[in-house]
C-alpha positions, 0 to 999 in steps of 0.5 A: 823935806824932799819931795818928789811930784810925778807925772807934773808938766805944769809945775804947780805943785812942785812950785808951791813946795818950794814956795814953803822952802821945801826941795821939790823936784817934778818929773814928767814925759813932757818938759816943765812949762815954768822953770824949776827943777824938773826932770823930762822922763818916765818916773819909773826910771828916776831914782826913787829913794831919798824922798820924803813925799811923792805927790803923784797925778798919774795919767787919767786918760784910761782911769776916770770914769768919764772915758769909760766909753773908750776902756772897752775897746783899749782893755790893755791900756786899762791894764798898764794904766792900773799897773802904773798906780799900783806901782806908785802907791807901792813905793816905799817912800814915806809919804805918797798922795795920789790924785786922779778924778773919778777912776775906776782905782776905787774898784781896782785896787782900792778907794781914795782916802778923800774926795776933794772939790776945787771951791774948797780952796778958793776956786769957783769950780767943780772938778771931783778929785779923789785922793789916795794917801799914805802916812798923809792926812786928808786935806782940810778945806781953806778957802770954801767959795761960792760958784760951782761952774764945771769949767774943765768938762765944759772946755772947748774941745782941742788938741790941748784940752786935755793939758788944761784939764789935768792941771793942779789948780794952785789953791789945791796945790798951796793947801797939799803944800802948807798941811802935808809939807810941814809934816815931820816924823817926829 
């Protein structure tokens, strides 16, 4: 399967499919921080056709309700922001889940499909994630533990704060991998 994973310096998701034998490629502004095939760039640039799956975690910087405080005074940042999404759930690629935590998507455009939660796949955390899918079924949780510390809104403030809260975690990454990745249209 190719799969395309937009707006992802971090490189775990796209590194998870590749784990599972899939031909995974990320694009983001910033460079990838592990090794693997990435492109350094605006996804709206990249060819978009010939993939099979986009797994996309657009900037939630003016989306999640938890800036909401700043969106007033930024209302075209707001604009361009939705546009973007619209833009990615858009695509005609086959298969298209979309991630952002608590966002004002759900009245702009539409709601998720699913919330998840990380202690559902093995990480003692809260961090409520919603899920926009395409041709996709919701995740299944695989690894429910005990501990719901919300260590992301607790992270110490900092330039690359916000780089530690928008990164997959990698037992939600290995679940969108094994469920959505074997997926075939057959």
């Amino acid at each position: 399967m190719r799969v395309l994973v937009a707006c992802e310096f971090s490189g775990i998701v796209r590194d998870a499919f590749i784990e599972r034998g899939h031909d995974a490629v990320s694009v983001d502004l910033l460079p990838t921080e592990r090794p693997g095939p990435h492109i350094v760039g605006d996804v709206r640039e990249v060819v978009l056709d010939g993939w099979d799956l986009m797994v996309a975690h657009p900037p939630c910087t003016y989306l999640a309700v938890s800036g909401a405080r700043w969106m007033a005074s930024r209302p075209e940042a707001v604009s361009e922001a939705l546009d973007f999404v619209d833009f990615l759930l858009g695509l005609s690629i086959p298969r298209i889940a979309l991630e952002n935590p608590v966002s004002i998507i759900s009245t702009h455009i539409r709601k998720p499909d699913q919330y998840i939660q990380p202690f559902w796949f093995g990480h003692g955390e809260t961090k409520k994630t919603g899920l926009w899918l395409k041709n996709l079924p919701p995740l299944q949780p695989t690894n429910i533990v005990d501990g719901r510390t919300p260590r992301v809104h607790h992270a110490s403030p900092g330039p690359d704060r916000w780089k530690e809260r928008s990164r997959t975690l990698p037992g939600i990454a290995a679940a969108m991998a094994a469920q959505w990745g074997g997926l075939t249209d057959g």
